[in-house]
C-alpha positions in Angstrom: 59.4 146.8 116.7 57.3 143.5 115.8 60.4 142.5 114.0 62.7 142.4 116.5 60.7 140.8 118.8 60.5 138.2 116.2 64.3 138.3 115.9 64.9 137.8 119.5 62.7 135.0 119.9 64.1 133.0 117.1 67.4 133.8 118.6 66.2 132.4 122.1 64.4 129.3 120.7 68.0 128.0 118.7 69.5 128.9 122.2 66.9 126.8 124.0 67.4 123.9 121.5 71.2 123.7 121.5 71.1 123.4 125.5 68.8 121.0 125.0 70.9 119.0 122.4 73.6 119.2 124.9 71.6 117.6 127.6 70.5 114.8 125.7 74.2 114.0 124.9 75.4 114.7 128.4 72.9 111.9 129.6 73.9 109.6 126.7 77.9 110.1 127.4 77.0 109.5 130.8 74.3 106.4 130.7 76.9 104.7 128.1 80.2 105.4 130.5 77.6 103.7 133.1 77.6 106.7 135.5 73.9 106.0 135.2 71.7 103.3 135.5 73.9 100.5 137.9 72.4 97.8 135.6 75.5 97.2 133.8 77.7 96.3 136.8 75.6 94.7 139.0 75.8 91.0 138.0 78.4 88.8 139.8 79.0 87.3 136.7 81.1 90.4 135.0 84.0 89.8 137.8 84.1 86.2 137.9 86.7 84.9 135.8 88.3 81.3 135.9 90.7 79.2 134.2 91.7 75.7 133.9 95.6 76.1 134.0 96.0 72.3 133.7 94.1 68.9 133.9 94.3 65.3 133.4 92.6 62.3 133.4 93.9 59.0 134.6 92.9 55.2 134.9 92.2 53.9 138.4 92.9 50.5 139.3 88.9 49.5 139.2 88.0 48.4 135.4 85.9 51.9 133.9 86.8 54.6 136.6 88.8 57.2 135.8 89.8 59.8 138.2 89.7 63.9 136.6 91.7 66.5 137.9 91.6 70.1 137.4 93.4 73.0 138.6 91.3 75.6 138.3 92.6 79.3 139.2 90.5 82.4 140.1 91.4 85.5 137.6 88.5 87.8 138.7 87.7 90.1 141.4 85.5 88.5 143.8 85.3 84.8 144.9 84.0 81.9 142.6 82.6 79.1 143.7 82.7 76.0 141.4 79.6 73.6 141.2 80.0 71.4 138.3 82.6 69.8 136.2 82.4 67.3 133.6 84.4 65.5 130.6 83.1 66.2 127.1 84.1 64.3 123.9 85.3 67.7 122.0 84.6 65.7 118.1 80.6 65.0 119.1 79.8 67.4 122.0 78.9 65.0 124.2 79.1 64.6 128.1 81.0 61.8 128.9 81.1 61.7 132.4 79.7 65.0 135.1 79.8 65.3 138.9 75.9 66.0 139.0 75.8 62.5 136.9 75.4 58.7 137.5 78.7 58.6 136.0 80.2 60.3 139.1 81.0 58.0 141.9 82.6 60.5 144.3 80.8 63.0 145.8 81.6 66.7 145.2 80.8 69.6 146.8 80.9 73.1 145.9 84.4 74.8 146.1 85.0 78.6 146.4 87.9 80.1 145.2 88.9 83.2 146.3 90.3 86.1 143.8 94.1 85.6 142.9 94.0 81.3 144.1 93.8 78.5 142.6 92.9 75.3 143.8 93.1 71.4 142.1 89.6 70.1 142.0 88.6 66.3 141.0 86.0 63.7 140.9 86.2 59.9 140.0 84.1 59.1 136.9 82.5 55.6 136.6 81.8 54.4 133.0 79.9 51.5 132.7 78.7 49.4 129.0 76.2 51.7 128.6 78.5 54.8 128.3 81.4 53.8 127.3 84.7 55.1 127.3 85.9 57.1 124.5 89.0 55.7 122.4 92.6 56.4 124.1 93.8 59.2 122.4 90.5 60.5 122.2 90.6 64.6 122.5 87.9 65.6 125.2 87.3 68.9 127.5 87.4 69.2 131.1 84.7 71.8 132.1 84.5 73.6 135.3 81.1 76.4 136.1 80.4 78.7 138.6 77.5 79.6 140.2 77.5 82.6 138.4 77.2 80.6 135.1 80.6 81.0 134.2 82.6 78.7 132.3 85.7 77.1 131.5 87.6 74.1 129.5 90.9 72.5 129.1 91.2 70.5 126.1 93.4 67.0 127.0 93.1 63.3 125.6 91.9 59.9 126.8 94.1 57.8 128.5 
């Protein structure tokens, strides 16, 4: 009788560990599927999405200012609000001209974009001896960031 005891419990403790081997992977499936733990989706910065569908950059009139143009369209789910753009030199990395500059003469404000729009943004960048302007020609990237952080460029040339 002592043996089937024995038996029984051994029976009842592989029972007890497969249920409990199929818990653990129930909570992984669902933790990884993020049915659990909302920390994956709660960042605004997962549904913004933006694009620069096209830019330019032209000469003004006035000797060093240029005037930058972006259209900048709104491929996420919720509304993004653009706070910065700039003009890069794509060959050194550097910042040629930014709207939260010196370089930028014009003043710009915020912009939001709602989901599916797009909307042409610019600022009128004001190079002086002491940053010059790059050669015509030159490749650079208008960049355009959200609030949220997100970023994006549109590689054209130097007039």
């Amino acid at each position: 009788m002592a043996r089937s005891r024995r038996s029984i419990s051994d029976i009842v403790a592989v029972v007890m560990l497969i249920i409990i081997a199929i818990a653990a992977a129930v909570l992984i499936y669902a933790w990884l599927s993020g049915l659990v733990g909302g920390v994956h989706t709660s960042n605004a910065g997962l549904y913004t999405k933006i694009e620069i569908v096209g830019g330019s950059i032209t000469s003004t009139s006035t000797s060093g200012q240029y005037t930058v143009s972006a259209t900048v369209e709104n491929i996420g789910g919720t509304a993004a609000t653009i706070n910065y753009m700039a003009v890069e030199n794509v060959t050194t990395s550097s910042v040629i001209c930014s709207t939260s500059s010196s370089t930028s003469t014009s003043s710009f404000s915020p912009t939001t974009i709602p989901p599916g729009k797009s909307v042409t943004l610019s600022f009128t960048c004001s190079l002086s001896s002491s940053t010059p302007a790059p050669a015509s020609g030159t490749a650079v990237e208008i960049v355009a960031s959200t609030s949220d952080g997100v970023t994006a460029t549109y590689i054209t040339t130097w007039p």
